[in-house]
N, C-alpha and C positions, 0 to 999 in steps of 0.2 A: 583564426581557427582555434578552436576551445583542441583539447590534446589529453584525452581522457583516458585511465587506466581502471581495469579493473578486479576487485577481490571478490574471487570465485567463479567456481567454474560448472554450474549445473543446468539445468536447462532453463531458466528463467535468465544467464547472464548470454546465451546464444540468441534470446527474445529481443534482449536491448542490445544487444553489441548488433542485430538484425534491423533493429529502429536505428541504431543511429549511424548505420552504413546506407540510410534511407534519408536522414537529416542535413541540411546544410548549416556548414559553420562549427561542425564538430567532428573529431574523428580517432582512431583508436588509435592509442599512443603505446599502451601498454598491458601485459596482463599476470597475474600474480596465484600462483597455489600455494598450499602448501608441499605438493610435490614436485619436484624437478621435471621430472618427466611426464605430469600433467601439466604441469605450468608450459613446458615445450609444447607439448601437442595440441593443448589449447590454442596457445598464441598461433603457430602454425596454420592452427583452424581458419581464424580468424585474420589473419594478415598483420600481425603483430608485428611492431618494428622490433620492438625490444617483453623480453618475458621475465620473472623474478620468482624466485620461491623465498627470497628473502625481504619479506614486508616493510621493513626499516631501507632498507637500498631502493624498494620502489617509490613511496613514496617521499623520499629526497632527490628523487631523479627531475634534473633541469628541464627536461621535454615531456614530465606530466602538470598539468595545471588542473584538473579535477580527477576525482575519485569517484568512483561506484562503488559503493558496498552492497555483498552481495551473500553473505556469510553466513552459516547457522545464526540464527535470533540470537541468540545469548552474546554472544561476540560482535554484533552492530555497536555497540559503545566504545570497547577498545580501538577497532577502528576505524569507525568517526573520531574521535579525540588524537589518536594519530594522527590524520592527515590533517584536523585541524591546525595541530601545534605544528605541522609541516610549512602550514599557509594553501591548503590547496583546498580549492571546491571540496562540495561532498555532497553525492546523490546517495542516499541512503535505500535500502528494499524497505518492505515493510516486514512485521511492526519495527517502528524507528527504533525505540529502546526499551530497554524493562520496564521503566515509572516513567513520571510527572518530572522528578528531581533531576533525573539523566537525561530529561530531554532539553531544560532548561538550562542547565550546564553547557551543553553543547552547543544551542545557539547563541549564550552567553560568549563562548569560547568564538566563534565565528564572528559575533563580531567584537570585539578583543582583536582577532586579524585580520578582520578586514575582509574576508571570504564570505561566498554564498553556499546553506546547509537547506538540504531541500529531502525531505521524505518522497518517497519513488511511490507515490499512491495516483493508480491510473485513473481511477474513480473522478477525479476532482480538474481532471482533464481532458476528457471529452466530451468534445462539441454537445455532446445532446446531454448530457449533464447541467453543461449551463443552459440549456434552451427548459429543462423542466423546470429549473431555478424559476427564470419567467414564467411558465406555467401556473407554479403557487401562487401566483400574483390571482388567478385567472377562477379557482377554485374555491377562493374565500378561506374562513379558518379552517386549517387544518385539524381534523378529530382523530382519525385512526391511521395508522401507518406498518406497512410490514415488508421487510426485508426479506431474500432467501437466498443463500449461497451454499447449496450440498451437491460435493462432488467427492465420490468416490476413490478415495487415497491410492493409487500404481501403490503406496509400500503396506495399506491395512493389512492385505493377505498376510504379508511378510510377518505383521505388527501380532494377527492373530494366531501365529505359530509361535510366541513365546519371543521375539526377532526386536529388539526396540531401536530404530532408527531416529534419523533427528527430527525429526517432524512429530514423533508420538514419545518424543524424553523430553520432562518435565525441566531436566536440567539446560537441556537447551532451548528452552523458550518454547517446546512447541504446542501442539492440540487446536484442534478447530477455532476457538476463538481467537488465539494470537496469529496463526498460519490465515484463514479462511474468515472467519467474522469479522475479520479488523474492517475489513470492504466495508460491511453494512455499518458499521458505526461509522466509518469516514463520511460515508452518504450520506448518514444521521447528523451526523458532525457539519458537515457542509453545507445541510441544506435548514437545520434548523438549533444549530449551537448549540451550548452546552445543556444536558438534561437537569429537573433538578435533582432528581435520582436512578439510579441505575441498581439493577441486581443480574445474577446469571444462573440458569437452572442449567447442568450440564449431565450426560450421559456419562460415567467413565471407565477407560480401560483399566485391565488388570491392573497397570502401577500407579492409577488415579488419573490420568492425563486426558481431558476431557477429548471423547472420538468426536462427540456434537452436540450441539446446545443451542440455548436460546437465551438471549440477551433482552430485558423490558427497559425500556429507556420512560420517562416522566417529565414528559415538557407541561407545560401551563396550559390545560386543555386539551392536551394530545399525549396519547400512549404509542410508542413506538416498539416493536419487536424484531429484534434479528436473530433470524434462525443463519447457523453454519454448522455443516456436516463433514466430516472428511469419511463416516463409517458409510454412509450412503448416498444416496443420488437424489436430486428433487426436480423441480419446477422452477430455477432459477431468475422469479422476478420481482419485482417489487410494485407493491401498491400504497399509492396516496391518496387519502380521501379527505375529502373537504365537504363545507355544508353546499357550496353550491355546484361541486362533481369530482370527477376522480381522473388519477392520472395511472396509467399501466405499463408500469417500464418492462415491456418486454423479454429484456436480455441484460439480468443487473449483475449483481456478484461484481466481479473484477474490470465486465466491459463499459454496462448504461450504453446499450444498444438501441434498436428501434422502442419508439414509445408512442403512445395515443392519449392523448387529451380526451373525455368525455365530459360536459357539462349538462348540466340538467335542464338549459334550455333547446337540449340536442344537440348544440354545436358539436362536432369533432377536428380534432385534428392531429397531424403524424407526423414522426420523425423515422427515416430509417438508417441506417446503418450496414457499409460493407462490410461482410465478417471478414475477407480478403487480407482487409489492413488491419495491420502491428498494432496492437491497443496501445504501446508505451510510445508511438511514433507522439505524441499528444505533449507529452510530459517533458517527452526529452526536448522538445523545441521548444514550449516553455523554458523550460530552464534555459536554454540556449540563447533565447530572445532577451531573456530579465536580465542572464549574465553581460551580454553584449550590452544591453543598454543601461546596466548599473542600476535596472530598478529595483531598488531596496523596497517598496512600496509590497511587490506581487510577493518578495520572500517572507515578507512580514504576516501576508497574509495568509501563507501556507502555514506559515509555522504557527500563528495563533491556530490556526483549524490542525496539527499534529499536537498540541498544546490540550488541547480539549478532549483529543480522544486518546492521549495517555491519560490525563485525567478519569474518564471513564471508564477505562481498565483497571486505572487502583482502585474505582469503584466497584468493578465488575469482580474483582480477587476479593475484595472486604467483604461485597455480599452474596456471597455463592450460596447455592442451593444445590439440593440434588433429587430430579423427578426418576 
C-alpha cells in the first residue's frame, strides 16, 4: 500500500485526496498546512491518521512514502526537492516548476534516490486522450490545430477590486498561462513534441499578470494555438485537422472528454465520457501502477513530455507579445 501525504489544502487537494480514496493500492497517510488549525481540520476532513503544519517533521515521517505537492506555483520547487532529499515519491500539481533548469534538477535529484517524480497533469491520462493519439494516425498530416481552455476565475471579481490573490501574483507563479494554459500545451506536448517555435500574445491585468492569452506553437507543417482564460468563459474544445479529416475533442482543457473522429471519406467515429468520474482517478493509478511495478520506462516518459513543456514556457516568457 503506497502511504501518501499531502502539501496543501485547497480544493483541487479535496479532488485528489477524492480520487485516491477511489484508488486501489494507495491511501492517505498524511496531511500538511501551513496552519495548525487548518492542517487539523483538513486532516480531520479527510480521515488523516496523522496531520503537520511543520513541513520538515512530515516529510521525514516513517509511514509517508510519497508526496503530493499541492502549493502556490512558485513554491513546487522547494518542495519537490524537500521530499526528494527525503527519499519519498513526488506527485507534483501543475505547472511543475518555474523553468527548463528546475525541472531537470529535480528529476536529476530523483534519481540520485532512487524515487519516482511525476507531474499531476490529467490531460496525458485519460483514456480518450490516448484513443485520439491513435486517431492522428487516422487523419493524415496534421495542418491546423487549436486548443481552448477559458474559465472564469471564483477570485477575478476579487482580482478586479484592486484584491491580488495567488493565482493573479506574478510573484507566485500565477495568470492564465501558468494556472490554465499549461493544459493545452501538455496536449500540444503530448500529442505532437517539441515545437520549433513558440511565442504568447497575452491580455493583462493592472499589475501585468496575464488574465488570458494565446499561446502559437510551430511544428514542421503545423500551427498550433492555445487559447487560456481565467478573465472569461469560452467553448472549451479542441480541434485537429488533417489533410484527410479532423478530430473534435469535445470536452478538452483539463479533462479530453468525449470526442468524434470525422474523415473525409465520411467515416465517423466517438468516444464518450462520464462527467461523474474524478478526472485525476486516471493519474493517480498510473502512478500507482508504475510505482508498484518499478516501471522506470512510463516515468521517463512523462518526464520527457513535462521536459518539453517547461521548455516551451521559457519560450513562451522570451517571446511575449501583447494584443
Amino acid at each position: 500500500m503506497l502511504r501518501i501525504a499531502t502539501i496543501g489544502s485547497g480544493s483541487i487537494v479535496d479532488l485528489f485526496l477524492d480520487a485516491v480514496s477511489k484508488t486501489e493500492g494507495v491511501t492517505l497517510a498524511a496531511v500538511y498546512s501551513r496552519s495548525r488549525e487548518r492542517a487539523y481540520e483538513f486532516g480531520k476532513k479527510h480521515g488523516a491518521a496523522k496531520w503537520f503544519s511543520d513541513v520538515d517533521a512530515m516529510v521525514a515521517d516513517e509511514d509517508v512514502d510519497c508526496i503530493y505537492v499541492a502549493s502556490p506555483n512558485s513554491l513546487h520547487y522547494g518542495y519537490v526537492k524537500k521530499a526528494l532529499m527525503a527519499g519519498k515519491h513526488v506527485i507534483c500539481e501543475k505547472p511543475f516548476v518555474g523553468n527548463r533548469k528546475e525541472a531537470e534538477e529535480l528529476f536529476a535529484l530523483a534519481e540520485e534516490k532512487g524515487v519516482y517524480l511525476m507531474e499531476a497533469i490529467t490531460v496525458l491520462h485519460m483514456p480518450n486522450f490516448k484513443c485520439i493519439r491513435e486517431w492522428m494516425l487516422e487523419i493524415g498530416p496534421v495542418r491546423m490545430v487549436n486548443f481552448n481552455y477559458s474559465q472564469y476565475s471564483s477570485r477575478y471579481d476579487t482580482y478586479l477590486k484592486g484584491e491580488i490573490t495567488n493565482v493573479f501574483n506574478p510573484e507566485f507563479g500565477g495568470g492564465a498561462l501558468m494556472d490554465i494554459n499549461v493544459y493545452n500545451l501538455h496536449a500540444a506536448a503530448g500529442l505532437f513534441g517539441a515545437p520549433k517555435e513558440a511565442c504568447y500574445f497575452a491580455n493583462r491585468g493592472f499589475n501585468g499578470i496575464d488574465c488570458s492569452g494565446t499561446a502559437v506553437l510551430f511544428y514542421e507543417g503545423a500551427v498550433c494555438t492555445c487559447m487560456g482564460a481565467k478573465d472569461c468563459d469560452g467553448d472549451n474544445r479542441g480541434v485537429i485537422e488533417g489533410e484527410k479529416g479532423y478530430i473534435l475533442v469535445k470536452e478538452a482543457g483539463n479533462i479530453w472528454g468525449s470526442a468524434e473522429l470525422f474523415l473525409r471519406n465520411r467515416e465517423r467515429k466517438s468516444v464518450g465520457y462520464d462527467p461523474d468520474t474524478n478526472r485525476m482517478i486516471f493519474e493517480i493509478e498510473d502512478f500507482v501502477k508504475a510505482v508498484r511495478a518499478g516501471d522506470k520506462s512510463s516515468f521517463l516518459s512523462w518526464q520527457k513530455e513535462s521536459l518539453i513543456v517547461m521548455g516551451i514556457l521559457d519560450q513562451l516568457r522570451e517571446n511575449t507579445g501583447r494584443v
